[in-house]
C-alpha beads as a LAMMPS data file, in Angstrom:
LAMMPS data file: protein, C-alpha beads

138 atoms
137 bonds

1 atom types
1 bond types

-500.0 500.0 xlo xhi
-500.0 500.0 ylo yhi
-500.0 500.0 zlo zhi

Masses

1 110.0

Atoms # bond

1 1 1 0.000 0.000 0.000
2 1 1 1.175 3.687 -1.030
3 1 1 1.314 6.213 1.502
4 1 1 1.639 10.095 1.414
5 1 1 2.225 11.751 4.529
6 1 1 1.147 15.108 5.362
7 1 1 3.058 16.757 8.464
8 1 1 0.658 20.125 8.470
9 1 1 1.674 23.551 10.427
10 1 1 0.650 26.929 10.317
11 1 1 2.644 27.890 7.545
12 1 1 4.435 24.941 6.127
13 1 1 3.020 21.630 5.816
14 1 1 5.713 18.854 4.916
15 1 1 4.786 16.008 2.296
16 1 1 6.670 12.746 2.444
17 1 1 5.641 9.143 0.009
18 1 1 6.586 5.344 1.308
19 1 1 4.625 2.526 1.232
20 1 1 4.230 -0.417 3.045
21 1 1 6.741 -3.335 1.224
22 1 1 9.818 -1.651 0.999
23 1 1 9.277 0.413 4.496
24 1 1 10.901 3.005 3.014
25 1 1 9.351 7.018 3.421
26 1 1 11.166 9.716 1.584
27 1 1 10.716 13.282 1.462
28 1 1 8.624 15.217 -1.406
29 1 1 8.242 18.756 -0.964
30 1 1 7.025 21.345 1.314
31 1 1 3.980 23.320 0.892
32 1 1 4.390 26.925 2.177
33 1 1 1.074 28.517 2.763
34 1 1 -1.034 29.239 5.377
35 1 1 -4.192 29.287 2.490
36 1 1 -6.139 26.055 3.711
37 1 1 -7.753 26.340 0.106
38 1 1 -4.298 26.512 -1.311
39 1 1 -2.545 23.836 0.604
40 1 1 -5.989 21.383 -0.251
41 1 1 -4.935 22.216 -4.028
42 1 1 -1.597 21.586 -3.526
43 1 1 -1.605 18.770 -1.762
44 1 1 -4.265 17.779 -5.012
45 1 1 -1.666 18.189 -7.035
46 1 1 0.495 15.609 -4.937
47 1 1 -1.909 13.415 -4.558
48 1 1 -2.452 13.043 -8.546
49 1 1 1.215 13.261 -9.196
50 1 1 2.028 10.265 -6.577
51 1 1 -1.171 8.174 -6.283
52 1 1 -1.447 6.690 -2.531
53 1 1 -4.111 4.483 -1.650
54 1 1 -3.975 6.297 1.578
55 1 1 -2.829 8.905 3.495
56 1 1 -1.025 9.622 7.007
57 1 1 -1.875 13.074 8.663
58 1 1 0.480 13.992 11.147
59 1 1 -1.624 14.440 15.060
60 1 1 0.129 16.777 17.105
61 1 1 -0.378 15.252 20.595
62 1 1 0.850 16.880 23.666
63 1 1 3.998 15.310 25.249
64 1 1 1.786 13.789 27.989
65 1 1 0.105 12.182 25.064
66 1 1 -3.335 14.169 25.609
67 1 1 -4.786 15.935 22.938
68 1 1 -5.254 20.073 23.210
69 1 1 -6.755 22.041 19.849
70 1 1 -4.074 21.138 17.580
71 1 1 -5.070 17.643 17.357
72 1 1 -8.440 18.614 17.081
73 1 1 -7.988 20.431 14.331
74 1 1 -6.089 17.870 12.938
75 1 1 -8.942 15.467 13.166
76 1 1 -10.938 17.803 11.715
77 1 1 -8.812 18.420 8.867
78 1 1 -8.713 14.333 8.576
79 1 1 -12.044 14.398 7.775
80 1 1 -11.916 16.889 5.156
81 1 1 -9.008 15.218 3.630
82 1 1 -11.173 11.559 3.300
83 1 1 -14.419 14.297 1.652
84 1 1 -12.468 15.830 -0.667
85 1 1 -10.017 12.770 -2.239
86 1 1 -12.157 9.819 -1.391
87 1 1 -8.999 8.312 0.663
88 1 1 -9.067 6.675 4.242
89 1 1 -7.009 9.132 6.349
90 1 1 -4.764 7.133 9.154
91 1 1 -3.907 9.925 11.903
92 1 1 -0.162 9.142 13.405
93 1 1 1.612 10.583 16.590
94 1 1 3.821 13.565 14.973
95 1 1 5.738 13.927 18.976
96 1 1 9.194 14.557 18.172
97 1 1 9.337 14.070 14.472
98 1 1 10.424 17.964 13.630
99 1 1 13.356 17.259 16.583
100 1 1 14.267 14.072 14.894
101 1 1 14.520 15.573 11.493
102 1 1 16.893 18.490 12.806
103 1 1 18.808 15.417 14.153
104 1 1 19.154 14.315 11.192
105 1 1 20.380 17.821 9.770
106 1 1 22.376 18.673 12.085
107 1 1 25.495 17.655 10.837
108 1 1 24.427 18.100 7.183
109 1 1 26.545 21.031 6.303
110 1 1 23.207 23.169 5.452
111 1 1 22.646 26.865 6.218
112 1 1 19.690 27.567 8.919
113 1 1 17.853 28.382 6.007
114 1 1 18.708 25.251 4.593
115 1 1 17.748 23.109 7.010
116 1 1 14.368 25.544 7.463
117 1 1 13.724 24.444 3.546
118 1 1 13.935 20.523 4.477
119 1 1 12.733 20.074 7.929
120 1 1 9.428 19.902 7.277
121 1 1 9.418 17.385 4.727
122 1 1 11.991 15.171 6.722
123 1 1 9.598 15.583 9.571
124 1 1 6.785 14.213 7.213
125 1 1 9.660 11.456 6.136
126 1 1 9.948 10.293 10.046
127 1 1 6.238 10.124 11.360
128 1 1 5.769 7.871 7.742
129 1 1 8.656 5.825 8.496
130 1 1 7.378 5.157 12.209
131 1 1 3.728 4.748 11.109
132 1 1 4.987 2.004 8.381
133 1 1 7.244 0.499 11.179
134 1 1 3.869 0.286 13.824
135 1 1 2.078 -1.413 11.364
136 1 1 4.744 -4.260 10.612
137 1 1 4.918 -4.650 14.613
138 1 1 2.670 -8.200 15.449

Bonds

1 1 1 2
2 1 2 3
3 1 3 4
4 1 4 5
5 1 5 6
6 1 6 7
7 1 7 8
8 1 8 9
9 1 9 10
10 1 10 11
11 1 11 12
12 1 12 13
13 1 13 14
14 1 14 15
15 1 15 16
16 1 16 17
17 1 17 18
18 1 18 19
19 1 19 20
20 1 20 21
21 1 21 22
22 1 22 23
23 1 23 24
24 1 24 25
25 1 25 26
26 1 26 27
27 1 27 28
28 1 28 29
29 1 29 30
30 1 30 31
31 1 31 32
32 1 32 33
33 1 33 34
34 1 34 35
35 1 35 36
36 1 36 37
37 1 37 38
38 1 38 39
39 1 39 40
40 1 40 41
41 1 41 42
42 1 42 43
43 1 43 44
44 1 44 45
45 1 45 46
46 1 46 47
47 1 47 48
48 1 48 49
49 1 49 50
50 1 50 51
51 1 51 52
52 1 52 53
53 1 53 54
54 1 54 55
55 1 55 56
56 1 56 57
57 1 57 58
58 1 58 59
59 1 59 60
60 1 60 61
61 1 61 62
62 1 62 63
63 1 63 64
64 1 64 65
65 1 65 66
66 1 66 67
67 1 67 68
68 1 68 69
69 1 69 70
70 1 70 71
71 1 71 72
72 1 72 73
73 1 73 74
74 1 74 75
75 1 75 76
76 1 76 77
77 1 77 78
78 1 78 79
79 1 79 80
80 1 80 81
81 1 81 82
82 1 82 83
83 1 83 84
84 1 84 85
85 1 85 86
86 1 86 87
87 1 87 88
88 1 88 89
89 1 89 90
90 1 90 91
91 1 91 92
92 1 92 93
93 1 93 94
94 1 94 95
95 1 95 96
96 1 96 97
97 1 97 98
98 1 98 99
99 1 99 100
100 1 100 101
101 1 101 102
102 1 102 103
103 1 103 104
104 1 104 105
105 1 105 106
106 1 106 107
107 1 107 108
108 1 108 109
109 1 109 110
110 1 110 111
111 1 111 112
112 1 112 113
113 1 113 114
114 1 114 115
115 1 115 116
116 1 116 117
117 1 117 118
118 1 118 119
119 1 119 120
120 1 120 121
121 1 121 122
122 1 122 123
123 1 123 124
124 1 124 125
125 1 125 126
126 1 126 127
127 1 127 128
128 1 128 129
129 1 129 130
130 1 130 131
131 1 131 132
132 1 132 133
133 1 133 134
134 1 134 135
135 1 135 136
136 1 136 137
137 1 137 138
């Protein structure tokens, strides 16, 4: 199965593709708007370029693993996502995925603004790769 992740924020939302044989998530693009209409026709256009059979929406939980208005506006815009492309929306645990993608820049070389361009999309990258890994998990 084909995945796109979306890793939204207020003004950059980070898109990321994997799937579920090879286990592998890589990182597309980032979206910068903070246009809901324009990100929902952007990520459109990802969604026809790629064609997942599904996608993963980033939830932002708290660190105590309670959910405050981010994540529900997040399940929210899960539901709008399934009206509008017709696609079952799995919501994933986004905790710590923006830290673990600046890990994973941090010795990459890249300007701040550099790293700004990418982290977004890596973060998408990490909450696909753990979502794919939870679901091998017996």
């Amino acid at each position: 199965m084909r995945f796109l992740a979306i890793d939204p924020g207020d003004k950059r939302t980070g898109l990321a593709l994997g799937d579920d044989i090879t286990g592998i998530a890589t990182p597309l693009e980032i979206i910068v708007t903070s246009n809901r209409p324009e990100r929902l026709r952007q990520i459109a256009r990802a969604v026809e370029r790629h064609g997942p059979d599904a996608l993963v929406l980033g939830l932002p939980l708290n660190m105590d693993g309670s959910e405050g208005p981010p994540a529900k506006e997040a399940r929210l815009f899960a539901l709008e996502l399934e009206r509008h492309f017709a696609l079952t929306v799995q919501l994933a645990d986004e905790r710590l995925t923006s830290y673990a993608a600046d890990g994973l820049m941090s010795r990459s070389g890249l300007t701040h603004r550099g790293k700004k361009e990418r982290r977004d999309a890596l973060a998408a990258a990490t909450l696909l790769k753990d979502f794919l890994q939870a679901r091998t998990k017996p």
